[in-house]
N, C-alpha and C positions, 0 to 999 in steps of 0.2 A: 484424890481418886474419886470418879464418880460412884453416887449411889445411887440407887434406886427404894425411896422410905414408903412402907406403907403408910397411907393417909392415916388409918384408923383398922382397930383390933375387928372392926366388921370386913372392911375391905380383905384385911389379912386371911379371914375364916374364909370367905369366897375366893380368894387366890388357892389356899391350901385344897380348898373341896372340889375348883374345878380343874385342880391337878389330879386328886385322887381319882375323879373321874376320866380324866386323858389317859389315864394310865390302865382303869381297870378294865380298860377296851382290849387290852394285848395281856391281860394275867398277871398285869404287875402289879405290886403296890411299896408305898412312900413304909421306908422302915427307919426314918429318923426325922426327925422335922426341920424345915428350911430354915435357914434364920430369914430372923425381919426385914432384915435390912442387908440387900444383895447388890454386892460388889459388880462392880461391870466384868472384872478379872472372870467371875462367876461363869461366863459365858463358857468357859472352859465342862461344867457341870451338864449345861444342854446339850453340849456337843458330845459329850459323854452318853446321855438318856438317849440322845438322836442314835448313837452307834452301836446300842445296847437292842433298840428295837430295829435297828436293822440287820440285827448280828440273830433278831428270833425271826424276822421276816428269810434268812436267808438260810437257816435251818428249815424252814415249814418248807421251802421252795425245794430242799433237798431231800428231804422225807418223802414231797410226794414223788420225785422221781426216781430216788428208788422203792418206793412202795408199786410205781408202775415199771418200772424193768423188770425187779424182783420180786415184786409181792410183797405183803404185808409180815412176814417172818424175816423181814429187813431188820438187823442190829438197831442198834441209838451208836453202835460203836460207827457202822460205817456210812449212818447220817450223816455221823458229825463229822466224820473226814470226809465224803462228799463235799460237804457246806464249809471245807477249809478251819474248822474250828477243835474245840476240845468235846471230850464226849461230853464231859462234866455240864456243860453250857446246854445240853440238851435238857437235862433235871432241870437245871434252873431258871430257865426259861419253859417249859411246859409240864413240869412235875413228875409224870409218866409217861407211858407211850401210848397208851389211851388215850389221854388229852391231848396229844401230838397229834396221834390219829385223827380225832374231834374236830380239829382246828383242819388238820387237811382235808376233810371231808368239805366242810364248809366253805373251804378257798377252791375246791374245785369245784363245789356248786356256782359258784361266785361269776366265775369264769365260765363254765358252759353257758350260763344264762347270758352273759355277757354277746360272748361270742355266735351263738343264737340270736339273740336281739342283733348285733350287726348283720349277720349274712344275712337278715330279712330285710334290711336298713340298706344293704348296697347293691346298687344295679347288679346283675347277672353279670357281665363282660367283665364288671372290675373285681366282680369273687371271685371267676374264676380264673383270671390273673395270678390272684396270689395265691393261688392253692399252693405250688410246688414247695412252700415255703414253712409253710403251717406248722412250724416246729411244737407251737405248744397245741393246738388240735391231738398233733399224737400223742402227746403226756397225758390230756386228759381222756382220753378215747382208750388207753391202755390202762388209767388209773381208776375208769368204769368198770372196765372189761374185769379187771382184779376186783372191785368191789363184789362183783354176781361170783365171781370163782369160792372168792372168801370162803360164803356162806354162812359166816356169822351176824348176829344181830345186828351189828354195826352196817354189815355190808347187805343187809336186805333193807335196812331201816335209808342207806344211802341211796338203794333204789326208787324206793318210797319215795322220797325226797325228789329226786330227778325226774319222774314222772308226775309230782304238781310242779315240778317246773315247766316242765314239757306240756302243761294242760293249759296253763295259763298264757305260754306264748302260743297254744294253738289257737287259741278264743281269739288272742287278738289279732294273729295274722287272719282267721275270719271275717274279724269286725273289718278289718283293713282288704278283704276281698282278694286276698293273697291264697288264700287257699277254702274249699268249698266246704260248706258246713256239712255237718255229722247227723244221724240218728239218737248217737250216743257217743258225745264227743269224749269225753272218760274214757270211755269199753276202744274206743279206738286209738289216742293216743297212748293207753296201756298196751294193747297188743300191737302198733306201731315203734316199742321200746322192747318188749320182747323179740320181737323178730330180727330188730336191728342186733342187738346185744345176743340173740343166738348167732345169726350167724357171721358174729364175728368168734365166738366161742366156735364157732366150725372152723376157720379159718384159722386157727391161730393153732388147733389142735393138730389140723392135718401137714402144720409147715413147724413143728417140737425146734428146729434149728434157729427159727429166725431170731432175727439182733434184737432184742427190744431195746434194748438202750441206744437204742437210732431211730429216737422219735421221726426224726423228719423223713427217714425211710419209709417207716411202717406208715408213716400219714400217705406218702406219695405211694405205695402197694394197696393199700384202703382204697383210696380213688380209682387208679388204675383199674379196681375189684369191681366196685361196687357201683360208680357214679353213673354210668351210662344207663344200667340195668332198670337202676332205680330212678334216674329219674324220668327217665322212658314209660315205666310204669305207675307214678305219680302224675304224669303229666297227660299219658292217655290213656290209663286203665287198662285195665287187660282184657274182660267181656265184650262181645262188638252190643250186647243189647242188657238190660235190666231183668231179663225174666227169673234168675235165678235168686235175686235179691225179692223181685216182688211175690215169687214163691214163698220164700222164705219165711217173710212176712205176715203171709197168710196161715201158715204154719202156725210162725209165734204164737198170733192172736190166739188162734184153736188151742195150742199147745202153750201156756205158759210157764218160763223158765223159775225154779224155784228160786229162792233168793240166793245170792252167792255168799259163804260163808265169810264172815267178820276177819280181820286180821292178815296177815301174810301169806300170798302165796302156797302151798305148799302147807302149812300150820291146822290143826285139826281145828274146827273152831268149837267155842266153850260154849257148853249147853245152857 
């Protein structure tokens, strides 16, 4: 039978350390130790840890959509039947539903950024080719949409998050001359994330019936809503002249605004 021998008890400590660390990337960790000397049969063992992290990878994927059909008072019971699995397998692979939460929170920032970086990355013609398609666009655009509903610390701290996401890809579509620089590029990509994420909170209130678990619906009614409007109004502005801004301006100056208070949104700030 082939084997495979560690050279030396050093080799072996770096094999064992840079497993604990492969692992403690997904929340797992080593609860018995390897032997020395591993059987080629062993292979049986990887392919096991392989279907263990794809059995937490395919939970997280099921959490966030029902966290975005249904919100976040979503069971661990009917994650785990979603994700095909045992409920049990939801503890054991993320402990709580907090941490569950956590981990979802993260994989949808993961993804917006992503998906943002591309549509800036592909010609006009071929983005909007695939619109009709965008099945995960609406998972994450309804698993936003839930975040601001929430209203918990979780879900404003996830906002927070998503706008220096949004701050950083605006910088660089700038640098990249993609889009025209700011006064106060901060003050603008924040209230270009409010308005967006209000009025889909309009939207979604005035239609109480619609499917949400028909991502690729709701992505293709989103469009249909929104996309001409907007980018009609991104693309030529709505003022035919500047005077109202360069009014404004001059105001400022005379008039300076006090500092805006520390912390969240809404939160009194501490004296």
């Amino acid at each position: 039978m082939t084997t495979v021998q560690a050279s030396s008890n050093g080799a072996s400590r770096a094999s064992v350390s840079m497993e604990t660390a492969y692992l403690s990337q997904f929340g797992l960790r080593r609860i018995y130790p390897l032997p020395r000397t591993i059987h080629a049969s062993s292979l049986l063992f990887m392919s096991t840890a392989h279907a263990d992290l794809t059995a937490r990878a395919r939970l997280r994927d099921a959490a966030i959509e029902c966290f975005a059909a249904r919100g976040f008072a979503e069971s661990l019971r009917a994650i785990a039947a979603r994700a095909g699995v045992s409920a049990g397998l939801v503890r054991h692979h993320f402990g709580s539903k907090e941490q569950l939460r956590a981990e979802c929170d993260a994989t949808v920032l993961n993804r917006y950024r992503s998906l943002k970086t591309e549509s800036m990355d592909t010609a006009p013609a071929q983005l909007f080719a695939q619109l009709p398609s965008s099945r995960e666009a609406g998972i994450l655009l309804l698993y936003i949409l839930r975040s601001v509903r929430d209203g918990s610390a979780a879900g404003r701290d996830f906002i927070e998050q998503m706008i220096a996401e949004a701050l950083v890809l605006t910088r660089n579509a700038v640098k990249r001359g993609l889009v025209i620089p700011s006064l106060d590029e901060e003050a603008r990509v924040r209230f270009l994330t409010y308005q967006s994420i209000g009025s889909l909170m309009v939207q979604f209130s005035i239609h109480p019936d619609a499917a949400l678990d028909d991502f690729q619906g709701v992505m293709e009614q989103f469009y249909a809503d929104i996309m001409l409007p907007t980018l009609e109004l991104y693309s030529d502005g709505l003022f035919t002249n500047r005077e109202y801004l360069e009014q404004y301006l001059i105001y400022r100056e005379a008039h300076p605004l006090p500092h805006p208070p520390a912390g969240f949104a809404g939160e009194t700030a501490s004296p």
